[in-house]
MDAnalysis code that builds the backbone (N, CA, C; Angstrom):
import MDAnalysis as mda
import numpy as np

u = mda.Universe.empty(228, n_residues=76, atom_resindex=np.repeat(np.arange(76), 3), trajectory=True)
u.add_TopologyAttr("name", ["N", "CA", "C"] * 76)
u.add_TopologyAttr("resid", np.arange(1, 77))
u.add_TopologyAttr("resname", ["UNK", "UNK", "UNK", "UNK", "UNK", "UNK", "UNK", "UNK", "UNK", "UNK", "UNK", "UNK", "UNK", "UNK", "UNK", "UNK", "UNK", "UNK", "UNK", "UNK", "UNK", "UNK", "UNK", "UNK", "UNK", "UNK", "UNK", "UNK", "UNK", "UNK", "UNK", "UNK", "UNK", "UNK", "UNK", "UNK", "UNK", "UNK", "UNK", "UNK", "UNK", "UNK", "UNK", "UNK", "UNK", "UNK", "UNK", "UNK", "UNK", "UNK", "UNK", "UNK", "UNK", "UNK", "UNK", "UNK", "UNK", "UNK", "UNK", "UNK", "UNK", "UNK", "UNK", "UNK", "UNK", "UNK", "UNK", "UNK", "UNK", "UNK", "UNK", "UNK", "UNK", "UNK", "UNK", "UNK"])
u.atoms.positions = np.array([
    [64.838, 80.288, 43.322],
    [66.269, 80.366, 43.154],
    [66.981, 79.329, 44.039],
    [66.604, 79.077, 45.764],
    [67.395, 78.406, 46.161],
    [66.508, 76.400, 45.586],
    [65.778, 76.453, 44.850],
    [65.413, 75.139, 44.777],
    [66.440, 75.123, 43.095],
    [67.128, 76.060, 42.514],
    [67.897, 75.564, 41.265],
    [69.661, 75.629, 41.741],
    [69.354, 75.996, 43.033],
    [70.953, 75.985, 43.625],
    [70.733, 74.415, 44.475],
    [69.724, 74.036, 44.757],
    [70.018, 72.712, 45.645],
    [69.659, 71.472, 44.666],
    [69.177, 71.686, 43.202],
    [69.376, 71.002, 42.162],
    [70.676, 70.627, 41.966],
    [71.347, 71.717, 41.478],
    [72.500, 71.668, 41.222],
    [73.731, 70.746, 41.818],
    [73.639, 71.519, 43.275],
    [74.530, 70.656, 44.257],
    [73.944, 69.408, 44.182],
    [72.792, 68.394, 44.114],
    [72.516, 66.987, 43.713],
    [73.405, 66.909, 42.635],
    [73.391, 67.308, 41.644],
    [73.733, 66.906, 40.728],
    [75.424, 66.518, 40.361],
    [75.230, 68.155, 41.453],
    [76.953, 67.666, 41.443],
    [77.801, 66.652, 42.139],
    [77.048, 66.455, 43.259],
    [77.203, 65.415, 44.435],
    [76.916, 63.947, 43.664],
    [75.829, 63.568, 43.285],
    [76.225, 62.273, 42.072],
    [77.523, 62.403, 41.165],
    [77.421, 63.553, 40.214],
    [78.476, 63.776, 39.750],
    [79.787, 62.838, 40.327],
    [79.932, 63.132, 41.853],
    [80.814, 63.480, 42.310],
    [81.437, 61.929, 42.915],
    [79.936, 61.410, 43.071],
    [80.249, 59.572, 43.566],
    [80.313, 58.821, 42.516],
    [80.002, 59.359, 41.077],
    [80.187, 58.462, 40.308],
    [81.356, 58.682, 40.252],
    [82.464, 59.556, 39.704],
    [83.538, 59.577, 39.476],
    [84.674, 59.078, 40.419],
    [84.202, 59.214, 41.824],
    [84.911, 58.438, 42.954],
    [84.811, 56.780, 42.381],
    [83.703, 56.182, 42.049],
    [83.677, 54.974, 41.241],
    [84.423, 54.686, 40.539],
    [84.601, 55.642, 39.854],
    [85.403, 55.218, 37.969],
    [86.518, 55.116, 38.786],
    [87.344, 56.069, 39.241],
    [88.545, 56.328, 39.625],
    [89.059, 55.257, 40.611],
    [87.847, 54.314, 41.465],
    [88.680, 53.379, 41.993],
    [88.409, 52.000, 41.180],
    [87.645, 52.359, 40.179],
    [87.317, 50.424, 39.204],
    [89.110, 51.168, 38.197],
    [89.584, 52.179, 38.083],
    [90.822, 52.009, 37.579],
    [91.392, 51.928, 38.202],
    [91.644, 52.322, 39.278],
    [93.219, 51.622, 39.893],
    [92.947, 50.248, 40.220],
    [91.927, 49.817, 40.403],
    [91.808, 48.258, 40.675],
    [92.258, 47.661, 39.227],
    [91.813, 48.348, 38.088],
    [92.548, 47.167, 37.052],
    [93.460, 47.704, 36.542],
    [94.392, 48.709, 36.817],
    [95.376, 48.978, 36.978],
    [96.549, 48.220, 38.020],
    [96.047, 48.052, 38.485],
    [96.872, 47.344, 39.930],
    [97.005, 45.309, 39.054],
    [95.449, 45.395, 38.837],
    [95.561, 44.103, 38.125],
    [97.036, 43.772, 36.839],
    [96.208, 44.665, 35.862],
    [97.374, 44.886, 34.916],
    [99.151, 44.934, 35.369],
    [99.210, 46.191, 36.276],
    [100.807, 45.583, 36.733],
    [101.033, 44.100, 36.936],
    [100.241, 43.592, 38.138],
    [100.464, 42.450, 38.679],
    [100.755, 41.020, 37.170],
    [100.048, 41.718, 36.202],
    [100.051, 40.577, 35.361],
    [101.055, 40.700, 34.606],
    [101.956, 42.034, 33.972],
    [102.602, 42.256, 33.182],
    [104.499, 41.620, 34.448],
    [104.075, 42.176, 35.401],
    [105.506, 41.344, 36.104],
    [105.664, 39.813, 35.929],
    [104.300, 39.234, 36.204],
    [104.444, 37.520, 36.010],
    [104.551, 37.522, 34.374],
    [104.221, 38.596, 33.302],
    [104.602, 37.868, 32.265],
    [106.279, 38.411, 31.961],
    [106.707, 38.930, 32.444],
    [108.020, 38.915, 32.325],
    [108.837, 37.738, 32.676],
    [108.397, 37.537, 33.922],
    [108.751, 36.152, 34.891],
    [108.742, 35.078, 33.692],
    [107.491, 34.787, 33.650],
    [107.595, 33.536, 33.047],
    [107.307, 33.692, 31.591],
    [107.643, 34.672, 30.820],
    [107.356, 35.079, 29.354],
    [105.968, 34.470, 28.793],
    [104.790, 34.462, 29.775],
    [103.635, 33.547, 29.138],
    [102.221, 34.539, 29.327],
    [101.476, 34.089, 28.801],
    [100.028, 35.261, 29.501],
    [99.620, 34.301, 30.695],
    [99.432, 35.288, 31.670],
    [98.334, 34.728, 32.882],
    [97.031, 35.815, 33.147],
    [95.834, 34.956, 32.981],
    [94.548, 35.589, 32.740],
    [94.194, 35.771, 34.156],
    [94.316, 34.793, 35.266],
    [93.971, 35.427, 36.550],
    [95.024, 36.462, 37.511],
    [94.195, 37.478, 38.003],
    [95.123, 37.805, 38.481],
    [96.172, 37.602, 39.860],
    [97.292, 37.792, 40.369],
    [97.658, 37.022, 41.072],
    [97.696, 37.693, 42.749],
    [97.892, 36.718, 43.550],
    [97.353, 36.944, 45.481],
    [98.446, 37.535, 45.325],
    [98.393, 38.081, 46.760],
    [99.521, 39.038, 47.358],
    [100.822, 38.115, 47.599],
    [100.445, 36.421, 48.017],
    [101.325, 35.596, 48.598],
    [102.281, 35.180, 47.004],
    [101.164, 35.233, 46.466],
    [102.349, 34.709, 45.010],
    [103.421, 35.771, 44.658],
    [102.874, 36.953, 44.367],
    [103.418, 38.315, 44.073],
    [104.737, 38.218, 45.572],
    [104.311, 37.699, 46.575],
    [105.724, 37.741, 47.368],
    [106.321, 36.723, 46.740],
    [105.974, 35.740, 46.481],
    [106.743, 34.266, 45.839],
    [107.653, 35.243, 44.706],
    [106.817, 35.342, 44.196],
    [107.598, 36.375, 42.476],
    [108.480, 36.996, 42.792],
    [108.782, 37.563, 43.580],
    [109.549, 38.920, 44.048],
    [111.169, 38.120, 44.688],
    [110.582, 37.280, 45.744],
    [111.938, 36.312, 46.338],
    [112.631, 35.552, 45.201],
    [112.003, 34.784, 44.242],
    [112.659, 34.467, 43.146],
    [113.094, 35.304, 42.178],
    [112.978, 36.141, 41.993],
    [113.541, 37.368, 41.288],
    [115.016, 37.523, 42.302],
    [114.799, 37.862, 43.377],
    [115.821, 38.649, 44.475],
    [117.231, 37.111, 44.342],
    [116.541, 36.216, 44.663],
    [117.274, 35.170, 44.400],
    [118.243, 35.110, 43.164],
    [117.297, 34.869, 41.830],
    [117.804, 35.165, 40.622],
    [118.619, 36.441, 40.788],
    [118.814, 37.559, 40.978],
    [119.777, 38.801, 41.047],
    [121.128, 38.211, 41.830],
    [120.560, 37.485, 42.952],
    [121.580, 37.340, 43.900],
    [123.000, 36.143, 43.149],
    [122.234, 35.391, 42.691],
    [122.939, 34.292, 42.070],
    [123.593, 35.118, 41.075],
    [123.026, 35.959, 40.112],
    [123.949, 37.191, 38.936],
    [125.021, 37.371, 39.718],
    [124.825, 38.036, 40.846],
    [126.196, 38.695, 41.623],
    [126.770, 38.413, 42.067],
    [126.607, 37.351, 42.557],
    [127.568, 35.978, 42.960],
    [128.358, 35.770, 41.466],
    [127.904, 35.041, 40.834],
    [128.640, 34.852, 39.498],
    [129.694, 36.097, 38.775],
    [129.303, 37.264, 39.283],
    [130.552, 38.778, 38.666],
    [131.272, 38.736, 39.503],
    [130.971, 37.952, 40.508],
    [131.896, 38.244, 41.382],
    [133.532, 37.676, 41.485],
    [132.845, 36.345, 40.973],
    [134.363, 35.215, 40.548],
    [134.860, 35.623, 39.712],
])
């Protein structure tokens, strides 16, 4: 009996690291996917690699910029 209870718990314990796996290969291409769908807004184009943290700040200041210049302009 206790050698089909310490089966088990193996089993479940793989179980248990594979799914820790799955769950972080999706947020990794999840994370990808955002990152790509903002630059295709940006620049209305596909980009196949995905992009550094330094660009994604680049993206973000030109955006903030672009807003800023909008509100400047409602403003006159």
């Amino acid at each position: 009996m206790t050698l089909l209870w310490v089966s088990i718990s193996i089993i479940l314990a793989l179980n248990s690291i594979w799914l820790l796996k799955v769950n972080k290969d999706l947020a990794n291409r999840n994370e990808y996917l955002i990152r790509q769908v903002e630059a295709n807004r940006h620049n209305s184009g596909l980009i196949f690699e995905p992009m550094s943290d330094e660009q994604i700040n680049e993206l973000k200041k030109a955006w903030q910029d672009e807003m800023d210049k909008d509100t400047d302009n409602k403003e006159d």
